[in-house]
LUMZA-172126 format. One record per residue: x, y, z of N, C-alpha, C in turn; residue in one letter. Coordinates in steps of 0.001 Angstrom, whole numbers, plus 500000, padded with zeros to 6 digits. Layout:
! LUMZA-172126
XYZXYZXYZA;...
This chain:
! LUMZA-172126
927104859415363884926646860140362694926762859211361483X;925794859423360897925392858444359716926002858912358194X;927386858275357753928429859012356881927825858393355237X;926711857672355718926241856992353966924476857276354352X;924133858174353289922766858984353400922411858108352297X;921130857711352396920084856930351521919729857775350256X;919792857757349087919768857971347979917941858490347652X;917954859727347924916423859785347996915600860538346315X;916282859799345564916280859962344335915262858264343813X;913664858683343431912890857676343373913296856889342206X;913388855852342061913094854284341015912757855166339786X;913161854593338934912618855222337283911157854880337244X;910271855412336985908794854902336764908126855389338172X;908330855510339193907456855791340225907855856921340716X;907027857838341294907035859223342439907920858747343764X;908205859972343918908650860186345562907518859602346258X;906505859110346356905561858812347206905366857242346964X;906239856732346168906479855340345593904931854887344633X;904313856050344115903091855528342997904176855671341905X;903378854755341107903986854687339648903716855670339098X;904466856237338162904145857573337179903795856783335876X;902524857877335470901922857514334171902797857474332983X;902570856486331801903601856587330672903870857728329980X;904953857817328891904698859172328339903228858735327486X;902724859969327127901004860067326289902015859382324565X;900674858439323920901595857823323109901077858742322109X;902312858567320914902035859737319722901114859401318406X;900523860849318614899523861274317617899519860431316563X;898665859807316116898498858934314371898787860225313415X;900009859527312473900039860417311741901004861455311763X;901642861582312890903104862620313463903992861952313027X;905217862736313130906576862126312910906667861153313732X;906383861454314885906965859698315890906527858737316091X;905261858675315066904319857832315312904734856573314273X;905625855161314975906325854226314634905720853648313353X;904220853712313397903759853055311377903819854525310448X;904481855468310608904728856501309825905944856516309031X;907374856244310281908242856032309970908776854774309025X;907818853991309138907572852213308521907205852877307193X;906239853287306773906222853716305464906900854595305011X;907956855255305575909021855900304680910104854665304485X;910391854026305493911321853227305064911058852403303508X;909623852235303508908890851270302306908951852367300992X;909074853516300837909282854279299894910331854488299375X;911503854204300655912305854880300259913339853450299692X;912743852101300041912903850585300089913825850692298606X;913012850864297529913355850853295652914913851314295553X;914975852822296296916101853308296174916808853207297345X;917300852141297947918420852217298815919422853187299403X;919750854020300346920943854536300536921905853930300706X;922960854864299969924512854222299630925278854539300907X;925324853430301800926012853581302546927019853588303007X;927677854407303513929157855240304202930340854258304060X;931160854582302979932408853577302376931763852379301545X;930853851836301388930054851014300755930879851458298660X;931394850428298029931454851139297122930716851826296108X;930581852445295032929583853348294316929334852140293399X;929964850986292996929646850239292036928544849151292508X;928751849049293770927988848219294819926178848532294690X;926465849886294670925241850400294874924822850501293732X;924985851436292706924857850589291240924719849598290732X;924855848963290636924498847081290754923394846634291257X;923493847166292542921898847080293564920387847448292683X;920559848677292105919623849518291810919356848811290167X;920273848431289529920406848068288226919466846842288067X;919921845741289621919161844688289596917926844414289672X;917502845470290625916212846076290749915104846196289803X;915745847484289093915134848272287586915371846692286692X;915988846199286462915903844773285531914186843938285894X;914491843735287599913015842761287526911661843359287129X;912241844601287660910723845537287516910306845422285679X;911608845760284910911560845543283390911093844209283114X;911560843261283672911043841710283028909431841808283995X;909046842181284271907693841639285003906631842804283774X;907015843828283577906398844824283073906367844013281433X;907457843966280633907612842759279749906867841500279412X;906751840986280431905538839627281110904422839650280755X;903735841200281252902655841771281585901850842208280221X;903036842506279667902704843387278376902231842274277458X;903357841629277054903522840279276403902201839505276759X;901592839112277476899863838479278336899489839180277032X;899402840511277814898081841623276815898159841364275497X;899480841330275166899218841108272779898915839956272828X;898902838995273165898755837544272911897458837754273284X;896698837915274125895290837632274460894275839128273565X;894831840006273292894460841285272206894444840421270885X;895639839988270584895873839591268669894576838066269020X;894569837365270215893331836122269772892114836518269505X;891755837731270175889882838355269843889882839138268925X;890902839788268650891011841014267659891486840096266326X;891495839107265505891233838265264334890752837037264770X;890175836451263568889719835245263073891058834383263127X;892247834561263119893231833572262789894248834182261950X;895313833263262168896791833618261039896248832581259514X;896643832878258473896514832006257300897695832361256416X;897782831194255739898369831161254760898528831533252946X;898406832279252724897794832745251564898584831958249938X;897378831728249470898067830508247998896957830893246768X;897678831134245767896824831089244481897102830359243616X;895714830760242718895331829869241714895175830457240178X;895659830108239370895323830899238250895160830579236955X;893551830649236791892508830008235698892815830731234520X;893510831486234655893722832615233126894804832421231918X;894458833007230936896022832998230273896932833999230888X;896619834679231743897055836222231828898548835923232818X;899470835971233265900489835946234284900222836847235513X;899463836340236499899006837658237433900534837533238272X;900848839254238108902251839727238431902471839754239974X;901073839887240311901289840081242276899773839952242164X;899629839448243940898065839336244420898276839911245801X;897416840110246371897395840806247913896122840584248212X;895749840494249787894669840155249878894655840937251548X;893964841844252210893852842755252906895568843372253073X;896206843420252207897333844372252073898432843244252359X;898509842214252712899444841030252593899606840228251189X;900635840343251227901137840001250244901036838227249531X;900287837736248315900533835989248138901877836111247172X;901483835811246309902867835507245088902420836016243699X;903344835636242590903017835934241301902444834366240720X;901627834871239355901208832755239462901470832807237605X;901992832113237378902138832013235293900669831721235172X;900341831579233923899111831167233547898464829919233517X;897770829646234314897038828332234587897662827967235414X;898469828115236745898814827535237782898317827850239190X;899711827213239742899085827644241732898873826460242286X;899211826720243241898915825468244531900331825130244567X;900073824173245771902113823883246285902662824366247042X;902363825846247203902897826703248147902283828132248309X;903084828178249635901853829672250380903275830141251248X;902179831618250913902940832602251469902155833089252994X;903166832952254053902654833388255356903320834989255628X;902490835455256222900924835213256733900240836113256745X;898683836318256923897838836818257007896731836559257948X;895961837971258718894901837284259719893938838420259131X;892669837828259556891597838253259028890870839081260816X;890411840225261003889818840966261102888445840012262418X;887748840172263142886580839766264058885627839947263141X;885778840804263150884732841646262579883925841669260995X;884939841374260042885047841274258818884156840544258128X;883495840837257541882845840108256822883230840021255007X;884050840466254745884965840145253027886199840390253514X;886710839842252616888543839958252761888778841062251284X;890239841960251224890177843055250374891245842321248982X;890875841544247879891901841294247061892474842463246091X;893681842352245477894387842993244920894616842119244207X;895109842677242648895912841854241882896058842814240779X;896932842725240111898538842868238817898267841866237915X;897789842284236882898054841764235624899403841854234817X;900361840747234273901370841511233746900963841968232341X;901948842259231487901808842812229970900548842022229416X;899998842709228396899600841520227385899993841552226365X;900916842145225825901158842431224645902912842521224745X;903551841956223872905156841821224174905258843962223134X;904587844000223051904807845725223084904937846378224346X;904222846069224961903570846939226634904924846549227381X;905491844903227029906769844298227798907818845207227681X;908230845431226544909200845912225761909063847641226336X;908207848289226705907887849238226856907692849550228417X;907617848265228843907541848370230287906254849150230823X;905401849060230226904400850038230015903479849890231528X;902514850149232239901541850284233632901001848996233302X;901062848371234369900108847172234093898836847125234716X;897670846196234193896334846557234784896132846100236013X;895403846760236921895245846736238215893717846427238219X;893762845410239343891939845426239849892102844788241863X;890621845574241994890556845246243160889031844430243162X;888834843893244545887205843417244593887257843232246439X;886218842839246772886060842171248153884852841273248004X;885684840375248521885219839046248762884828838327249855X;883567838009249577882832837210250909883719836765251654X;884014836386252815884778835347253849884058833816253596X;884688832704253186884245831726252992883435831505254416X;882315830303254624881964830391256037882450829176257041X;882724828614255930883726827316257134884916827622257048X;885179828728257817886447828613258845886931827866259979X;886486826511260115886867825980260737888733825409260673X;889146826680261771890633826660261863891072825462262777X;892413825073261809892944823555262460894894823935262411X;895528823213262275896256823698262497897797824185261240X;896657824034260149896943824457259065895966825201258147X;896315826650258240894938827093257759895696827830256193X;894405827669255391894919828205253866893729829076253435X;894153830081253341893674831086252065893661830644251095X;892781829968250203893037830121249006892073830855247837X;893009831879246851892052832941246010892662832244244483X;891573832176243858891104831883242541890919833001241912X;891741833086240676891593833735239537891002833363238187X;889939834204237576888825833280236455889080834481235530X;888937834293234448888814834582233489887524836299233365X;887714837456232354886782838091232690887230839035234401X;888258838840234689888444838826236049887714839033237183X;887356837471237378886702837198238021887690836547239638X;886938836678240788887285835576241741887036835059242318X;887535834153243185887116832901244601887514833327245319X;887175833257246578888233832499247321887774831664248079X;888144830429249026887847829371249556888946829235250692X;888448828792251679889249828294252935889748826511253100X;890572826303253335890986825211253547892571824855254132X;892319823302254622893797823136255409894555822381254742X;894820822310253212895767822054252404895549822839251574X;897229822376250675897314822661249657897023822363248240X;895902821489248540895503821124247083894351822030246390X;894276822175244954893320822832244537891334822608245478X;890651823570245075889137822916245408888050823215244443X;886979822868244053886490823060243511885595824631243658X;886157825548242987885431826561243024885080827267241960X;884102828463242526883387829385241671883149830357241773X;883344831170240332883841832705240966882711833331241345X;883110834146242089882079834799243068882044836340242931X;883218837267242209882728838277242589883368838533241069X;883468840239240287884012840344239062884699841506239945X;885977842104239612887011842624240165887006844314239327X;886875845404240182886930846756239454888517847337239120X;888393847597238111889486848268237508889766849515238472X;891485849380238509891788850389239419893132851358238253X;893554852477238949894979852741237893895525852350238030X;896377852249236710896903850937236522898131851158237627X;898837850030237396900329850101238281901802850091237639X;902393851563237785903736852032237162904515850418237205X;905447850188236318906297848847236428907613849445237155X;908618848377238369909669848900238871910276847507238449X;911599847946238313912331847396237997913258846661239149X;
């Protein structure tokens, strides 16, 4: 009698009849078990890491901190591209703004599209400029401002509004920008003005070009 019986329990993969058995049917695209499903949760869930079991809390903090940092400097990067390549099409250029002043009058302040040049005594200017200012694509005049001070040591004494005028003024047409660019606006007599482009600071020969409208006047601050 035969005390060791043959194991009639078939091979993994094949039938009692020794054919191979078919695989399991592979899973549905798109199901839970379907192995590139599970791959893209891992990729979602990639940013935020789980904090894993005894791992410390500062560990993981740190992780996530380092993270959110690159994402901030690349976004930063990105941004930073955009104004730099926005501010080159969106003006003509940065300038330097400098006056000149043909008058007896002390012009108290000048501005020229809302930037600010300097105050000039009578009959001076040149030497120095005030930065900066950019002019517009589009523009075809630039917007001057200017402050007359007192004329009269009554009006001084009294502190009285001083006269205000505005005008707009052609854009000179050689703008040819180099790497010193100058505004420069001329004040004439009659109040009249220039202005002229150039890459110094020396006077140029100009001529006034436009006569300037009286605006109200401007309260004096102390």
């Amino acid at each position: 009698m035969n005390l060791f019986k043959a194991d009639s329990t078939p091979p993994e993969g094949k039938s009692s009849r020794g054919a191979v058995e078919a695989p399991d049917p592979a899973p549905s695209a798109g199901s839970m078990s379907d192995p590139r499903v599970r791959h893209r949760g891992r990729i979602s869930r990639a940013f935020v890491p789980a904090r894993k079991t005894g791992h410390p809390l500062w560990r993981w903090i740190l992780v996530i901190t380092a993270r959110l940092g690159v994402v901030s400097l690349i976004l930063f990067i990105v941004l930073s591209l955009i104004g730099i390549f926005a501010s080159q099409y969106a003006s003509i250029g940065s300038f330097n703004l400098m006056g000149f002043n043909r008058t007896d009058r002390v012009v108290y302040s000048f501005y020229v599209n809302d930037s600010w040049g300097a105050n000039l005594f009578e009959h001076s200017g040149g030497g120095k400029a005030t930065c900066c200012m950019s002019i517009p694509h589009d523009s075809k005049t630039v917007r001057v401002k200017w402050i007359l001070s007192w004329n009269t040591m009554d009006e001084a004494n009294r502190h009285a509004p001083m006269e205000t005028y505005k005008a707009d003024v052609p854009i000179p047409p050689n703008l040819d920008l180099g790497d010193d660019n100058y505004l420069q606006v001329y004040f004439f007599p009659g109040n009249e003005i220039g202005v002229h482009y150039g890459q110094s600071t020396l006077a140029s020969d100009v001529q006034p070009q436009v006569t300037g409208t009286r605006m109200p006047d401007t309260p004096y601050v102390n």
